[in-house]
PyMOL CGO cylinders between C-alpha atoms (Angstrom):
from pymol import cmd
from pymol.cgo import CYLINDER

trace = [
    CYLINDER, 116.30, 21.81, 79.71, 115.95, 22.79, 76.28, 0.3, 1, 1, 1, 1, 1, 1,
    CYLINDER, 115.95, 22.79, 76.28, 116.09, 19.48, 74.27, 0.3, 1, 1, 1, 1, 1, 1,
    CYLINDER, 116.09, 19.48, 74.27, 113.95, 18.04, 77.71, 0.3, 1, 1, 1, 1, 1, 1,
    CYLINDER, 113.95, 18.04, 77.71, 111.24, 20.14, 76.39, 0.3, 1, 1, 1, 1, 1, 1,
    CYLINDER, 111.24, 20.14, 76.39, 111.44, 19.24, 72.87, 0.3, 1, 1, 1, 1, 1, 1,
    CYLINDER, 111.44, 19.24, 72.87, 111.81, 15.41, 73.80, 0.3, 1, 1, 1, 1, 1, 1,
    CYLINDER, 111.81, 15.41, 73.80, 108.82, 15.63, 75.90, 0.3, 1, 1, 1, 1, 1, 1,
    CYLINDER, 108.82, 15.63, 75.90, 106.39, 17.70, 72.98, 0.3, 1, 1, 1, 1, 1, 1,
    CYLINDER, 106.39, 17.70, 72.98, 107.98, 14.92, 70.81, 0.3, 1, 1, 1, 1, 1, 1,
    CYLINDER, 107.98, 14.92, 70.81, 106.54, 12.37, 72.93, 0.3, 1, 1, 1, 1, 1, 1,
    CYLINDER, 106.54, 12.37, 72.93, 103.18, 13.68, 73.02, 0.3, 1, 1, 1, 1, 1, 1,
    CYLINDER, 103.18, 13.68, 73.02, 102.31, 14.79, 69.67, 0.3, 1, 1, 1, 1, 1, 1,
    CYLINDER, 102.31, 14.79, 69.67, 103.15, 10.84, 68.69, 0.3, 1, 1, 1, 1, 1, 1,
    CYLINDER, 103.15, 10.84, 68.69, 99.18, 9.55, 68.71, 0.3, 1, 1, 1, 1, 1, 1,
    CYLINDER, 99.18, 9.55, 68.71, 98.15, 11.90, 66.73, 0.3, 1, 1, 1, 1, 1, 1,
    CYLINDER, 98.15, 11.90, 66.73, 98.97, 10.22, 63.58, 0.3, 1, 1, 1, 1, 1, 1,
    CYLINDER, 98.97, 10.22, 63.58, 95.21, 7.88, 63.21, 0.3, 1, 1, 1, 1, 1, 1,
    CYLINDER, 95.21, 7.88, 63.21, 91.65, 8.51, 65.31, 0.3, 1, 1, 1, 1, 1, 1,
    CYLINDER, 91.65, 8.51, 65.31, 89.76, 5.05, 65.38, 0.3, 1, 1, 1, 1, 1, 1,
    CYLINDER, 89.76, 5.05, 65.38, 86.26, 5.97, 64.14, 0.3, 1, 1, 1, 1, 1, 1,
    CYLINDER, 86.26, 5.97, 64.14, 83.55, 4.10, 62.65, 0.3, 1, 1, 1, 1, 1, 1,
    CYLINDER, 83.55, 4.10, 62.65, 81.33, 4.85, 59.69, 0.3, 1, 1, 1, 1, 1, 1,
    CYLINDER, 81.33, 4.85, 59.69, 77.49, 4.73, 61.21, 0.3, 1, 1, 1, 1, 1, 1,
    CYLINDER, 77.49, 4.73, 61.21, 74.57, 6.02, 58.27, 0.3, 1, 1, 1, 1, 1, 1,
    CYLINDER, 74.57, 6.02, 58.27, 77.46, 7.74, 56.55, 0.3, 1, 1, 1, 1, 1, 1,
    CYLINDER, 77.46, 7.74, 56.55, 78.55, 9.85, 59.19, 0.3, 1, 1, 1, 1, 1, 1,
    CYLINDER, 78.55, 9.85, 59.19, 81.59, 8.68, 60.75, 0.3, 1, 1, 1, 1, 1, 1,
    CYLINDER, 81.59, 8.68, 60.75, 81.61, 8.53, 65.16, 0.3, 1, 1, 1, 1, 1, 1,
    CYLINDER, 81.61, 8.53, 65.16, 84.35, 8.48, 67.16, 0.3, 1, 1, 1, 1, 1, 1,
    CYLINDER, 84.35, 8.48, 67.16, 85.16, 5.54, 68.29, 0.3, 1, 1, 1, 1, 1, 1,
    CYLINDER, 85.16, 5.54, 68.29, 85.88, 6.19, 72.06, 0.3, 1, 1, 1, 1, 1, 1,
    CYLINDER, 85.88, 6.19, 72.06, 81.82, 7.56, 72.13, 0.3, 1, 1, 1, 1, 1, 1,
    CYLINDER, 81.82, 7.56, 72.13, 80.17, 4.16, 71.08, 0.3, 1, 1, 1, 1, 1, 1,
    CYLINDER, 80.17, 4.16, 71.08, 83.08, 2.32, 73.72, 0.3, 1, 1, 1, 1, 1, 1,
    CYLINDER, 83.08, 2.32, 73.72, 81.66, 4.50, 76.11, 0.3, 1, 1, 1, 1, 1, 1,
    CYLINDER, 81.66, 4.50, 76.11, 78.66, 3.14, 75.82, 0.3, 1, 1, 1, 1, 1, 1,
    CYLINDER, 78.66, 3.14, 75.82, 78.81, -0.06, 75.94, 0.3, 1, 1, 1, 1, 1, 1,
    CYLINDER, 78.81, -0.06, 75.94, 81.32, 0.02, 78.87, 0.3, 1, 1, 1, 1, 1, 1,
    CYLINDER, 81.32, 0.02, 78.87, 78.05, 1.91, 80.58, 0.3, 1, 1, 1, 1, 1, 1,
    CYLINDER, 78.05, 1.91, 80.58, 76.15, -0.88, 79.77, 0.3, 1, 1, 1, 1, 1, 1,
    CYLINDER, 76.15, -0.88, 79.77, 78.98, -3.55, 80.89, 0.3, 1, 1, 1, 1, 1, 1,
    CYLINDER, 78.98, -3.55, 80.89, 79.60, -1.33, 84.56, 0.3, 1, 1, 1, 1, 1, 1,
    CYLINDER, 79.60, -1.33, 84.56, 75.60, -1.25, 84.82, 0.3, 1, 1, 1, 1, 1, 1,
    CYLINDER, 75.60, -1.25, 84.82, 75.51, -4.96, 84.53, 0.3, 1, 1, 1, 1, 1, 1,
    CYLINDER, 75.51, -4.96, 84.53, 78.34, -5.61, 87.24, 0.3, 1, 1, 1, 1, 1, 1,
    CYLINDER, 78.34, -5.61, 87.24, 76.69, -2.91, 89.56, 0.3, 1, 1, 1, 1, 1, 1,
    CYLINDER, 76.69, -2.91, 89.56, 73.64, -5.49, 89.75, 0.3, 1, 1, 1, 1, 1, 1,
    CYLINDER, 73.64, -5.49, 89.75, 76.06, -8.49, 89.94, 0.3, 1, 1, 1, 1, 1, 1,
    CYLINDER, 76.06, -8.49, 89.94, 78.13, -6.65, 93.10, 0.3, 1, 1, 1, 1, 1, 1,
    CYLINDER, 78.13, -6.65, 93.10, 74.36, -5.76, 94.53, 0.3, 1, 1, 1, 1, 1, 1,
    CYLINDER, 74.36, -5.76, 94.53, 73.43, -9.36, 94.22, 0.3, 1, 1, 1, 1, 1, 1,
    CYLINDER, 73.43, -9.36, 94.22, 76.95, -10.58, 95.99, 0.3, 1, 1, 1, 1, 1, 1,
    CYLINDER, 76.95, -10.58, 95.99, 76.77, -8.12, 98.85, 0.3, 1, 1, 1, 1, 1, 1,
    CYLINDER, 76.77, -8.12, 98.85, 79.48, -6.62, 97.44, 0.3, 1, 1, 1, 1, 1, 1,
    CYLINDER, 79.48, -6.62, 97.44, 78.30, -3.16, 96.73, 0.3, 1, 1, 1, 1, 1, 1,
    CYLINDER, 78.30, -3.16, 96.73, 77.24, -2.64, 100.44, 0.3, 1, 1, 1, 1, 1, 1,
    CYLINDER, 77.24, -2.64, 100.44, 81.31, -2.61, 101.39, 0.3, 1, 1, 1, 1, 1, 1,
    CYLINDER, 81.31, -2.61, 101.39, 82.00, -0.36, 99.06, 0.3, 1, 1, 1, 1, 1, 1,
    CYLINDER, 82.00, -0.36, 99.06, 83.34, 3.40, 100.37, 0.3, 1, 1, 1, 1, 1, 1,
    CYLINDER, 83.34, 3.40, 100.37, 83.31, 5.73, 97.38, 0.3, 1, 1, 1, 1, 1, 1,
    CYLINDER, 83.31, 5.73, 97.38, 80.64, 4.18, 95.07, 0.3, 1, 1, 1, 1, 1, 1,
    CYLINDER, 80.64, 4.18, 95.07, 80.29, 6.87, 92.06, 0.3, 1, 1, 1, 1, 1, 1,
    CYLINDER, 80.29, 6.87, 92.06, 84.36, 6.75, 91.91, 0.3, 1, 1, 1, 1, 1, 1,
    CYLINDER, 84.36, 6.75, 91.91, 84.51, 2.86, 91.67, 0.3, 1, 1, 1, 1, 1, 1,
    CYLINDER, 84.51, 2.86, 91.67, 81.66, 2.44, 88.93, 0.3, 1, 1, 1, 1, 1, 1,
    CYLINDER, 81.66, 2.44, 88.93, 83.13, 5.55, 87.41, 0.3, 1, 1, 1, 1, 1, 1,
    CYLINDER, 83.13, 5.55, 87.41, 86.58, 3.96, 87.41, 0.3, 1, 1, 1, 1, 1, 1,
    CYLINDER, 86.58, 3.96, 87.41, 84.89, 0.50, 86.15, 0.3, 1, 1, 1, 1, 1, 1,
    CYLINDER, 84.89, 0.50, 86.15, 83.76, 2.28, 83.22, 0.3, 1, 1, 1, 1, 1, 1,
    CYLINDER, 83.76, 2.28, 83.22, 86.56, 3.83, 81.91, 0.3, 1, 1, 1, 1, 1, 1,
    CYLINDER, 86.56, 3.83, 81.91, 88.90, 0.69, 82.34, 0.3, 1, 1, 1, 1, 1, 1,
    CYLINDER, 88.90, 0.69, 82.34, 85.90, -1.29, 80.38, 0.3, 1, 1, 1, 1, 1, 1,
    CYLINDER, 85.90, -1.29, 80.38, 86.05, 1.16, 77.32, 0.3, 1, 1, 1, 1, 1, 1,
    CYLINDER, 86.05, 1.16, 77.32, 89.88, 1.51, 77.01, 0.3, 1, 1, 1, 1, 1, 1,
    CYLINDER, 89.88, 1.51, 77.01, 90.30, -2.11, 77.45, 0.3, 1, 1, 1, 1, 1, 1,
    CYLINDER, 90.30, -2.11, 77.45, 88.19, -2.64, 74.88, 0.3, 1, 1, 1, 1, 1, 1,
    CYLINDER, 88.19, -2.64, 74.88, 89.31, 0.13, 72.52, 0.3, 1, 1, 1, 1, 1, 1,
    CYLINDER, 89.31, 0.13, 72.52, 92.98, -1.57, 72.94, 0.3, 1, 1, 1, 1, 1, 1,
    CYLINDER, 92.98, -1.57, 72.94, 91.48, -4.50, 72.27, 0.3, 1, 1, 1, 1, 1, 1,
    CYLINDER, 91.48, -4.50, 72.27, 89.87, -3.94, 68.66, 0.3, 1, 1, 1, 1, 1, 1,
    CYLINDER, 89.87, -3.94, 68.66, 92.57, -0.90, 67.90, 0.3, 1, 1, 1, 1, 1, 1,
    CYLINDER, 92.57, -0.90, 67.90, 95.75, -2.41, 68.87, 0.3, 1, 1, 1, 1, 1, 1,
    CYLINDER, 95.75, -2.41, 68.87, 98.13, -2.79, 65.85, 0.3, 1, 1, 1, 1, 1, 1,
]
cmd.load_cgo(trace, "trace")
């Protein structure tokens, strides 16, 4: 169970080695924050796509699914532009 343990903490203290960040006026942001953003602005434009389409009228659980949207749109794209 022991060496389990120590495998697993092994595991997760791998990403911690580089944080993507950008360098905006000299301060430097996080790159995950300005992702975030622009996946809002990417889910916001497919909400009015699926209202044009009908396709936001069949939709059950609304906030989860645009929710959802918008955080497969930012870590797609931070894979995208990180990726080694």
């Amino acid at each position: 169970m022991r060496i389990f343990l120590l495998t697993l903490m092994s595991f997760l203290l791998v990403g911690c080695q580089r944080a993507p960040s950008f360098s905006l006026g000299g301060a430097y942001f996080p790159a995950w924050l300005l992702f975030s953003l622009g996946a809002v602005v990417v889910t916001l434009l497919l909400r009015l796509v699926f209202i044009r389409t009908g396709l936001d009228d069949v939709l059950r659980f609304k906030p989860l699914v645009y929710i959802a949207l918008m955080v497969i749109f930012c870590l797609a794209a931070l894979l995208f532009f990180f990726a080694r």
